[in-house]
ZATOR-734158 format. One record per atom (N, C-alpha, C): x, y, z. Coordinates in steps of 0.02 Angstrom, whole numbers, plus 50000, padded with zeros to 5 digits. Layout:
BEGIN
XYZ
...
This chain:
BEGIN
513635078851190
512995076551219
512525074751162
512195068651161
511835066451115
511105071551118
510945072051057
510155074051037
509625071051039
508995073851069
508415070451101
508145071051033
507775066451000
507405066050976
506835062850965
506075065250943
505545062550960
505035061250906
504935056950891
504545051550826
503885052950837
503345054950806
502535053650816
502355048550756
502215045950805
501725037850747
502375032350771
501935025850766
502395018850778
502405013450719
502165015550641
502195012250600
502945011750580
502695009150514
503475007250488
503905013350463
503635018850453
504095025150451
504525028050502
503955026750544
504395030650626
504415025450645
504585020150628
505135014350663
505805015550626
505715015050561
506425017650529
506765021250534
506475028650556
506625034650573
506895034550654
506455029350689
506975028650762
507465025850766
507555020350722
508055017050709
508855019850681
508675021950631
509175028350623
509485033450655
508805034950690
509365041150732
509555037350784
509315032150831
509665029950880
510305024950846
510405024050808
511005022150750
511525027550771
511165033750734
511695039850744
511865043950808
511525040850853
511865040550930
511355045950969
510815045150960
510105052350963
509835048451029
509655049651083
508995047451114
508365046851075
507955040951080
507455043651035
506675040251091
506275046751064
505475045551124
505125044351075
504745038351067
504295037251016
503415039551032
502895042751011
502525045651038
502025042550999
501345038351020
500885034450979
500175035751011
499805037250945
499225041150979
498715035251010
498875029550977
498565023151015
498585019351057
498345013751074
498545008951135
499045003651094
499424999251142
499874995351129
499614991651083
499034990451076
498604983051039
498624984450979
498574993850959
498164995250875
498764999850863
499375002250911
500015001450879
500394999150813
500735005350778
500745001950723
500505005550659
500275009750664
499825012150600
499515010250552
499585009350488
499535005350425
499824999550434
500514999650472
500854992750428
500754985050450
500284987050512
500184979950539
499484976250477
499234981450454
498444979250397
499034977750335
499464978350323
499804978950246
499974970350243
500314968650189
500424963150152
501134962050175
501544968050201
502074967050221
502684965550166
502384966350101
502744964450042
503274974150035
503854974449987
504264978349987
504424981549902
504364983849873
504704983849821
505454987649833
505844982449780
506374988349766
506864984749718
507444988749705
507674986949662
508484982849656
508444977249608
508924970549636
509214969249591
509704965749562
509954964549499
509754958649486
509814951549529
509734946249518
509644942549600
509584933549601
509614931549646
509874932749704
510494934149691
510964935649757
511004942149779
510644946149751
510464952049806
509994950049835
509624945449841
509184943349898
509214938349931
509744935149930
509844929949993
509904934250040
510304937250057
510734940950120
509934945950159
509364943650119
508864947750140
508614942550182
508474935950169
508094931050190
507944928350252
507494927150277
507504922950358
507774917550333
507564912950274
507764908550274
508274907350217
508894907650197
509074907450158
509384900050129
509184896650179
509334887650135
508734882950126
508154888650099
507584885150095
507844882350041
507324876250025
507504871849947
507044873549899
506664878549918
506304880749840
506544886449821
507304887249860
507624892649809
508124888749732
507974884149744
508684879349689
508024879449638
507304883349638
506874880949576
506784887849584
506814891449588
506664898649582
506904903649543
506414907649485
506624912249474
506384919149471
506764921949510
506694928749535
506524933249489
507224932549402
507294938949386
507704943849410
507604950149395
507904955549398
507554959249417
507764966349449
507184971149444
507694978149440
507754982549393
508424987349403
507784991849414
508414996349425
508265004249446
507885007049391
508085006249339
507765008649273
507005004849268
506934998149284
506154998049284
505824998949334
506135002349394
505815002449434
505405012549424
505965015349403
505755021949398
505065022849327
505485016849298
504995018649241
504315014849250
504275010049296
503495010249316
503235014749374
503615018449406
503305024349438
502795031949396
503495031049345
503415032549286
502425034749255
502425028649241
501785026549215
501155027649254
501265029249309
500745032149367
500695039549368
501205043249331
501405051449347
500995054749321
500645051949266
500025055949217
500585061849190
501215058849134
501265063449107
501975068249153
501985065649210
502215070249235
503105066449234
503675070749273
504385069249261
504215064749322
504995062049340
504975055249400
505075063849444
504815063049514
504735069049573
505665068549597
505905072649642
506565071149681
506325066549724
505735065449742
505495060649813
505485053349773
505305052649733
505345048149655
506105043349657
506605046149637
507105046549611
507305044949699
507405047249727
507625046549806
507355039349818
506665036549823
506455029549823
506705024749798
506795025449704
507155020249666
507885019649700
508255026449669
508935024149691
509135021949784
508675023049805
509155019449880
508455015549896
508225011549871
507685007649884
508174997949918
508574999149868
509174992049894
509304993049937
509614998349960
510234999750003
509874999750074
509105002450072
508835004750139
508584996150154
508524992050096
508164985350087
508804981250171
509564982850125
510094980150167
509884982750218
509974988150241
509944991650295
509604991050339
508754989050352
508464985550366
508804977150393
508924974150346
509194965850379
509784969050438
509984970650404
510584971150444
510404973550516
509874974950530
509304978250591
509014970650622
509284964350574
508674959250591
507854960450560
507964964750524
507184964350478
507474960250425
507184954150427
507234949150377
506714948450331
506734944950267
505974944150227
506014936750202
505424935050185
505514929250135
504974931150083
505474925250034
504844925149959
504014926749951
503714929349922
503024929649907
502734923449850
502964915449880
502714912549841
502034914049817
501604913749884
500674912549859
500564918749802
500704923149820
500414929849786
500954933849722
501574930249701
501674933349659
502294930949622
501944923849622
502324917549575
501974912849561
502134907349498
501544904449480
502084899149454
502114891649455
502164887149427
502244887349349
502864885049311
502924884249247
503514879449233
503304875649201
503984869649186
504334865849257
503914868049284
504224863449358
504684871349393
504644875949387
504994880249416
504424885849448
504774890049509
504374895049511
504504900049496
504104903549443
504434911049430
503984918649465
504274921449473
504064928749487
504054933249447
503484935849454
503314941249398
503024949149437
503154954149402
502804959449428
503194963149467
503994960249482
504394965449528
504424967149576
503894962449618
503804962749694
503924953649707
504364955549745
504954947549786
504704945849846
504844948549877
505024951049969
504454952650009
504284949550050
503774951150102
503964949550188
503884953250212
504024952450298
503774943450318
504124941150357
503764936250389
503174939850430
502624935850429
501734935750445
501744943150451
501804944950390
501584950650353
501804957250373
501094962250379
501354969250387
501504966750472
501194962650513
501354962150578
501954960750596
502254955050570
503014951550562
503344959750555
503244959650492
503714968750494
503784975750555
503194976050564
503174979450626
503654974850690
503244970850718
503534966250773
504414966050764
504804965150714
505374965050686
505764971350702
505304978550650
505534984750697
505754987850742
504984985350770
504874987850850
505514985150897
505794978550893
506274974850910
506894978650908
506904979450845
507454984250823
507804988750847
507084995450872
507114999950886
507264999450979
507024996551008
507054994451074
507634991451079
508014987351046
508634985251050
509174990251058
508834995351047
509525000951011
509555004551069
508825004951120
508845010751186
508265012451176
507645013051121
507175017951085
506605015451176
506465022351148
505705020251230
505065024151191
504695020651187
503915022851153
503425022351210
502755026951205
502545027851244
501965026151209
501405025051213
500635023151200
500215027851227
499575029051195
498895032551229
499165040651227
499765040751197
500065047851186
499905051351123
499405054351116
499235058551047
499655065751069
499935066850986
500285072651005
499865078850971
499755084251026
499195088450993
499495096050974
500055095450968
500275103350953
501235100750951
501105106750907
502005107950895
502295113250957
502745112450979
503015120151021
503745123250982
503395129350980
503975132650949
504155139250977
504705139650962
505205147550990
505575148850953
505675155950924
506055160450878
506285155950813
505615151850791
505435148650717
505655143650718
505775141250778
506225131950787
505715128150832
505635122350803
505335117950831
505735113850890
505405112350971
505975114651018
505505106451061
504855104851023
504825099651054
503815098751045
503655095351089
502785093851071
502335093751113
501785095451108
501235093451159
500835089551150
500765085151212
500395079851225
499765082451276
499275083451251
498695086251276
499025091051310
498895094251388
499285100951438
499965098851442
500315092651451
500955092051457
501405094551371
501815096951377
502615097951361
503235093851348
503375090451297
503875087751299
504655091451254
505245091451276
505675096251231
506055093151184
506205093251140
506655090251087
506995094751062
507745089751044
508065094050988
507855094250927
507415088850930
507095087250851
506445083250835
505985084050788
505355080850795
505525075950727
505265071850735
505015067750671
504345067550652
504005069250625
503125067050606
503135062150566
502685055550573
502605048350551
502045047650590
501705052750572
501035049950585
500285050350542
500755047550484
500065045250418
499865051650386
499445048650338
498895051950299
498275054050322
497875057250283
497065058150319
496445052850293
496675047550292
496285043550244
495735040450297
495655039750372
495185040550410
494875046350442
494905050850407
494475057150440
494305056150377
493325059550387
492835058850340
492825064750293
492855067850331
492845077250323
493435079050289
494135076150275
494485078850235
494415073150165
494295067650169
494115061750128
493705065450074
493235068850097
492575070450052
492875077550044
493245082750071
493445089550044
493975088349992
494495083550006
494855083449957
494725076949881
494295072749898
494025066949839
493335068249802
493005071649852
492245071449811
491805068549870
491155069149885
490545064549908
490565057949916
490695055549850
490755048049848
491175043949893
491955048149923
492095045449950
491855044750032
491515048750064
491215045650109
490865038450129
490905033150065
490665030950085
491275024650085
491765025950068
492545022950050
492715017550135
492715013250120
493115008850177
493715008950201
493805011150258
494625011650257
494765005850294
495355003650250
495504997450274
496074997050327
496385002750357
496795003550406
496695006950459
496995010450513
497055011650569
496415017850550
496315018350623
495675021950619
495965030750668
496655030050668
497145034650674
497385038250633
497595037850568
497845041850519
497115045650517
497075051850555
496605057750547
496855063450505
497525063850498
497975069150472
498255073950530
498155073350589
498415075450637
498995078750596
499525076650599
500215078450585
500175082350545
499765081750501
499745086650423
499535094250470
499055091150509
498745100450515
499185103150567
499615101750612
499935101950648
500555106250585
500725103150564
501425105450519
501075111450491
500685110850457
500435115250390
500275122250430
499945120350500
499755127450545
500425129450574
501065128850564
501575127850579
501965132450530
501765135850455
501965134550416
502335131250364
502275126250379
502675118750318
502255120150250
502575118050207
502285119450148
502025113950113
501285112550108
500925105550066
501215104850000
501185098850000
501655095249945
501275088649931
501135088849850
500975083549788
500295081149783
500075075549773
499385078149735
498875075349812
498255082149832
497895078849884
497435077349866
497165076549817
496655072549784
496865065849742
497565062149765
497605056049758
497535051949806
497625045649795
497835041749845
497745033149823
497855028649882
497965021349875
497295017549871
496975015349844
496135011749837
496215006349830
496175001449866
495904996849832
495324990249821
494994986349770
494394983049807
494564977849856
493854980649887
493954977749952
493134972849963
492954967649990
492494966450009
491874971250026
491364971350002
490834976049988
490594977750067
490434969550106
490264971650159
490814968950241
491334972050200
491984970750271
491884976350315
491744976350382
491904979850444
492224986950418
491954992350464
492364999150435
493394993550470
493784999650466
494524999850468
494824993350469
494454988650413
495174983250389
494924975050449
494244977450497
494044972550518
494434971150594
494324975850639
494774978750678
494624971750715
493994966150721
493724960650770
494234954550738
494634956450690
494994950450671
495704951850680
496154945350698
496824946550710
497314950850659
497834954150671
498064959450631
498174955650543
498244948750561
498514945950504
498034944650459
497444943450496
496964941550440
496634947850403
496874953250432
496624958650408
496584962650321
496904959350295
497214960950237
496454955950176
496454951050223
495854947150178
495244948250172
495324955450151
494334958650159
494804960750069
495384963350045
495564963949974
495164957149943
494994961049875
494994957049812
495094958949769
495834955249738
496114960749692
496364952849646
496064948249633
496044944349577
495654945449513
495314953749517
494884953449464
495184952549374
495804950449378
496304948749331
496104943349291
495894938749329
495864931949302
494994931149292
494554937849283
494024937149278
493614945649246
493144945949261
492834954649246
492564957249311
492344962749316
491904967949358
491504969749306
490764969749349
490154973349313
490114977849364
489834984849365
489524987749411
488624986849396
488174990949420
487544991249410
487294992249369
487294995449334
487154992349259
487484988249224
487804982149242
487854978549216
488494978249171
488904983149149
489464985349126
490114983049148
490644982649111
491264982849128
491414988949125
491874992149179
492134999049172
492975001149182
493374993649174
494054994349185
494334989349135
494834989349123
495204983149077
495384980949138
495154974549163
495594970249209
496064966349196
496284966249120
497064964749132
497704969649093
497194974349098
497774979349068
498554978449096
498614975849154
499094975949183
499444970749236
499944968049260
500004962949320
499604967849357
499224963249418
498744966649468
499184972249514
499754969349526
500274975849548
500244982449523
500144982749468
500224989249447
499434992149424
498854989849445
498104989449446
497704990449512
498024988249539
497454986349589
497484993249639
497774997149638
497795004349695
497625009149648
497415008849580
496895013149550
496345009549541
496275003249543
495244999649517
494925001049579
495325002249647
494645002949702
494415012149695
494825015649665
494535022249664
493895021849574
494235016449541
493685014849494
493085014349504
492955007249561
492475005449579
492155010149630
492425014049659
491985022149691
491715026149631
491995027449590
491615030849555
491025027149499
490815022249516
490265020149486
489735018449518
489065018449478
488415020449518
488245016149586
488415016049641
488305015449717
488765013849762
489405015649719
489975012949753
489985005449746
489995004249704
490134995449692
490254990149649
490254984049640
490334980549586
490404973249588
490314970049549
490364961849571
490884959449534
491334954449553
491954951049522
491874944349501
491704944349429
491434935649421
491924933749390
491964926849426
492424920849400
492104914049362
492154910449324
491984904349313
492484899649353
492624893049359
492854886649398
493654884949368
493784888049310
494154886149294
495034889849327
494674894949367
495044899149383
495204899649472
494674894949487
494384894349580
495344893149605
495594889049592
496174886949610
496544892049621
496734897349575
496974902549571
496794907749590
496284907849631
496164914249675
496444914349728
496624920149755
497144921149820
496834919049892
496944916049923
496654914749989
496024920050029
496014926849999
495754930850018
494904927949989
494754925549947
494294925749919
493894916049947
494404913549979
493944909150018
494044906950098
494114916650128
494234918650175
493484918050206
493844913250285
492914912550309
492484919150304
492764925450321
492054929750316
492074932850236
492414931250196
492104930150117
491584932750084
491324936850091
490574936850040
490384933749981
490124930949937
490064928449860
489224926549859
489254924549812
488734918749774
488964914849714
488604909349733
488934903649688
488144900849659
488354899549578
487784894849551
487984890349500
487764888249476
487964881949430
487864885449379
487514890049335
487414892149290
487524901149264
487594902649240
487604908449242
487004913749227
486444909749209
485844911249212
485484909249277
485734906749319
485574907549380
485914912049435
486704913949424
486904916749446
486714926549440
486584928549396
486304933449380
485974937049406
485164933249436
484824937449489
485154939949567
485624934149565
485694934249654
486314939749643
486704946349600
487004950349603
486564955149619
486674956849679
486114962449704
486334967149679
485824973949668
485714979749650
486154981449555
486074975049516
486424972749442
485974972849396
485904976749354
485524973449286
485634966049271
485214961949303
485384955349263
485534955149185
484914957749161
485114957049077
485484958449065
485524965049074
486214970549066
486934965549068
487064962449148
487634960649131
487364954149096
487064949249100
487414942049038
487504944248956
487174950148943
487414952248871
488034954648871
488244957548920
488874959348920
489584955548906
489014948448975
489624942948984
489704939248904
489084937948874
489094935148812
489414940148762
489504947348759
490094948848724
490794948748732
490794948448785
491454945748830
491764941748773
491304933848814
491554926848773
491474926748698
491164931448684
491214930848593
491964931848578
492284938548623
492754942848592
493464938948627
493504933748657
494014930548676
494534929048623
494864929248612
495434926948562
495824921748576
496104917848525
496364909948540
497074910048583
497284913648582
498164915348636
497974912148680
498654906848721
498614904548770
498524908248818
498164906248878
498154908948949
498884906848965
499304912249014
499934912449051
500054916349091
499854917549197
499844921249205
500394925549238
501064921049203
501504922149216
502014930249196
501304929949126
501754937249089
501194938049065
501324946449038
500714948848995
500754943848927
499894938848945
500184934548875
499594936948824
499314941848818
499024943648738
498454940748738
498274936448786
497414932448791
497084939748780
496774940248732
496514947848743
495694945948702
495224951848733
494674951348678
494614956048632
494214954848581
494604959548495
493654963548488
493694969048471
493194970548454
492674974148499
493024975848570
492614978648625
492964986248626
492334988948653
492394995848642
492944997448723
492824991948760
493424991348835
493694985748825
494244986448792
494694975648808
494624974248857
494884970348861
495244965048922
496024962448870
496604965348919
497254964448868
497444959848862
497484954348920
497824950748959
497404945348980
497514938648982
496994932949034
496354933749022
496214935948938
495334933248931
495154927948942
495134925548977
494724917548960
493974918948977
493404914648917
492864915448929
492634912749009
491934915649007
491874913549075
491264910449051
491314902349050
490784899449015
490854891749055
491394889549120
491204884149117
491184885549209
490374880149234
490254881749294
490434876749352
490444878749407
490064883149446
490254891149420
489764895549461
490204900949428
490104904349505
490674909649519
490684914949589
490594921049569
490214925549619
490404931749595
490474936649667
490804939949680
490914942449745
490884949949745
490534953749781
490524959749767
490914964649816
491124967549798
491504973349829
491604982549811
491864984749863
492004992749845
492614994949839
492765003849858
493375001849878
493525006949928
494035002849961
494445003350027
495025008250016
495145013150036
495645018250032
496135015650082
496785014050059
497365014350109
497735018650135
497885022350090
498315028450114
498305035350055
498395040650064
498505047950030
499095046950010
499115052449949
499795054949911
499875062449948
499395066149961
499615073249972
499925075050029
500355077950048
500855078650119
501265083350105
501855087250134
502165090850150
502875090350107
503095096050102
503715096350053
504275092550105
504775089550074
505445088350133
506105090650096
506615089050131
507205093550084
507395086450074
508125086750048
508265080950035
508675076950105
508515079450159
508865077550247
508225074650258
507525076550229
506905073850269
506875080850303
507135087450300
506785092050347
506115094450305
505725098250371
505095099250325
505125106150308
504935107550233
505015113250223
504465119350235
504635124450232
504275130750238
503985133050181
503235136850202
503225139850129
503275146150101
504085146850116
504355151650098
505015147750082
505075142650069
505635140350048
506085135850085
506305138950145
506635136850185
506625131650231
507045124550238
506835120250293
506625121950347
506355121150415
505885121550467
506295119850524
506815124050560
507115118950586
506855114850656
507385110050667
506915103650696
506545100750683
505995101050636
505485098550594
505675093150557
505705086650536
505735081950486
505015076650491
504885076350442
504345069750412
504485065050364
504125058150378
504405052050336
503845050050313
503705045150264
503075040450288
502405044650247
501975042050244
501285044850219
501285052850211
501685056850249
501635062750259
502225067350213
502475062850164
503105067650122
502605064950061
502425072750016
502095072649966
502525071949912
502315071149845
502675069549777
502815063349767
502825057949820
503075049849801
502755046649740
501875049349759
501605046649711
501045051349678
500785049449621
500445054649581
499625048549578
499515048049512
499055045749507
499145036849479
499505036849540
499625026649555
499985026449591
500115018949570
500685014549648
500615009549601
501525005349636
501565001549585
501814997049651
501244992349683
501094987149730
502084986249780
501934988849847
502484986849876
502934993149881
502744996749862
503205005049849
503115008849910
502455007549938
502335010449999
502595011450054
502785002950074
503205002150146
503915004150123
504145003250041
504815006350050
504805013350041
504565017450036
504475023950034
504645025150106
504275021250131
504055024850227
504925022150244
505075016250232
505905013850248
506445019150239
506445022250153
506885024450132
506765032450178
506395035250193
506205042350201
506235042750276
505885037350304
505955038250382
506875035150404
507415030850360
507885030450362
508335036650348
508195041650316
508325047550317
508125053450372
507725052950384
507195059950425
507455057350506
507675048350515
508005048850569
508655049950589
509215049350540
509805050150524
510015059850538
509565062250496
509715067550503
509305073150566
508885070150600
508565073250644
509165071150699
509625067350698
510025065250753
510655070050746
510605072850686
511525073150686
511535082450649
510645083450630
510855087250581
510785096850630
């Protein structure tokens, strides 16, 4: 007799996780604390992009919707192994070893990639956002390929398909408000006074990055005033549910995903706009330009790095400086090369012809403050070509903060400057898992019936993200936590 099992949350974790176990021959009840429309969790606001790890071209055809497009005969992909993939996780750890949750991501990050198509989750290329024209070819840089068709929605919609194909039945307007347990086994859940029984639970239901009250207990003050750019559902439900459960918290809860976001975008990601456009309240071109905050300062190297491996630590940057904020100036020479997000109709900016005109209209800015700044900027530019294809050494010499990467002065006009904060996407801190995805105790021992995937298995990440790691995290973990909630 097959095993009932029951998923909370309908993002891309506990789609993977249903998918799997109804794979491994499980009934599976999907349980979503929302309505059909805002279904979905995070992954319908995401970019829908994937990281993972490939050797060359032809591990990614067999991924493709389209695989006889003709701008694959000019394309180059690259590589991306296992070894750089750990070792830019690496570089986020502060010091620390790669986690088992770590090491579990890199090495089956391909395999869950297949695993997926083979579901009919297909992807195509990330021309706009993470390839650039050179010699008549397109190359890719930064290690992120792959993105869902029409985005985090395409990915979901794809899932959901998936999972319904297989037998899966999800229910909506169903918040699950309690665990039920008997003689230390988790036996099934409550949905407000009703009862439901399982042989097995899955939890996939996010981080706490929309509740205010744990935002500000576990980040500081400042973040109250943090935009969240996703579902207005990830309360941490699941966390307090498990943890009062005894499950044992796991990895760092004073991290998490930031990034800038439009200063004055709608709280949760702009809930009045279609799921797709949701993603365009980011501005994360500050690469090809600087941030001042209020006094007038630079307070980040904006090209220390491809924006991939930047941009989910500069929005917790730009929180910690004086009002939560900052402006992103560009000169003209660069307008072409900003990402669609930035001449997105609801857009914020100011534009002037001069940069002595542009100056006053940065509200709440030391004018002076910043054009001395900007004029040490352009002093300290160095002659290296601009290339923003690779870290090319455009760097400025003589600042007490470089810029490593893509100095170019900012001296010829019109000039933009757009201000923004930042937007929290998702938490690092969550619950221990074994290596089945069960959730552990803190006394050691797995929990039985208990498994979690997705936002809610701590250690993935420390203090970064290295752009696209996210949705495969939730793939690789909820492809596990459903596998073995079916069989184990």
């Amino acid at each position: 007799m097959s095993k009932t099992v029951i998923v909370v949350g309908s993002g891309n974790a506990a789609l993977c996780a249903g998918i799997a176990a109804l794979e491994a021959g499980a009934s599976v009840l999907m349980l979503e604390k929302a309505d059909e429309a805002l279904a979905g969790g995070n992954t319908k606001y995401t970019a829908g992009a994937m990281r993972f790890a490939y050797d060359g071209h032809d591990d990614l055809i067999p991924l493709l919707r389209d695989p006889n497009d003709a701008r694959l005969a000019t394309t180059d992909f690259g590589s991306y192994t296992t070894d750089q993939f750990a070792s830019d996780l690496l570089g986020f750890n502060g010091g620390r070893p790669l986690s088992e949750e770590q090491q579990k991501l890199v090495y089956q990050s391909g395999d869950t990639l297949k695993w997926l198509a083979s579901h009919g989750v297909l992807f195509e290329p990330i021309y706009s956002r993470q390839s650039f024209e050179r010699d008549g070819r397109r190359v890719f840089w930064g290690g992120l390929t792959l993105a869902a068709e029409n985005e985090g929605v395409g990915l979901f919609d794809m899932e959901l398909a998936a999972f319904k194909r297989l037998g899966g039945t999800i229910r909506y307007q169903a918040a699950v408000t309690g665990l039920m347990q008997k003689d230390g086994q988790i036996i099934g859940v409550k949905v407000g006074d009703e009862e439901i029984a399982a042989d097995a639970v899955v939890l996939a239901s996010g981080g706490f990055e929309a509740n205010d009250a744990m935002r500000v207990d576990h980040f500081g003050q400042n973040w109250a005033k943090a935009k969240v750019r996703g579902t207005p559902n990830n309360t941490g439900d699941g966390l307090t549910m498990a943890l009062a459960a005894g499950a044992a918290s796991h990895g760092l809860y004073d991290g998490c995903h930031a990034t800038p976001m439009d200063l004055h975008m709608a709280d949760y990601g702009g809930l009045h706009l279609p799921p797709s456009e949701r993603k365009n309240y980011r501005k994360i071109c500050y690469f090809l330009g600087i941030m001042l905050n209020a006094k007038g300062e630079r307070f980040v190297d904006e090209g220390e790095n491809f924006r991939n491996y930047t941009y989910a630590q500069f929005g917790r940057a730009i929180l910690d400086q004086p009002g939560q904020f900052a402006w992103q100036i560009f000169d003209s020479k660069v307008f072409d090369m900003l990402y669609g997000e930035y001449t997105f109709h609801d857009a914020h900016f100011v534009e002037a012809e001069t940069l002595e005109a542009l100056m006053p209209q940065l509200e709440g800015v030391d004018g002076i403050a910043a054009a001395a700044t900007i004029d040490r900027f352009n002093d300290a530019v160095n002659d290296a070509p601009f290339d923003p294809t690779i870290l090319d050494g455009k760097a400025t010499e003589g600042l007490d903060l470089p810029k490593s990467n893509w100095a170019q002065k900012i001296d010829t006009g019109p000039f933009r400057a757009y201000p923004v904060t930042g937007g929290i996407t998702f938490t690092y801190g969550g619950l221990k898992v074994s290596d089945a995805g069960a959730v552990m105790a803190e006394d050691g021992h797995p929990m039985s019936g208990l498994y979690a995937c997705g936002e809610m298995v701590g250690g993935v990440f420390y203090e970064g993200y290295p752009g696209g790691s996210g949705l495969t995290s939730g793939a690789v973990f909820g492809r596990s936590a459903g596998t073995n909630a079916a069989v184990g």
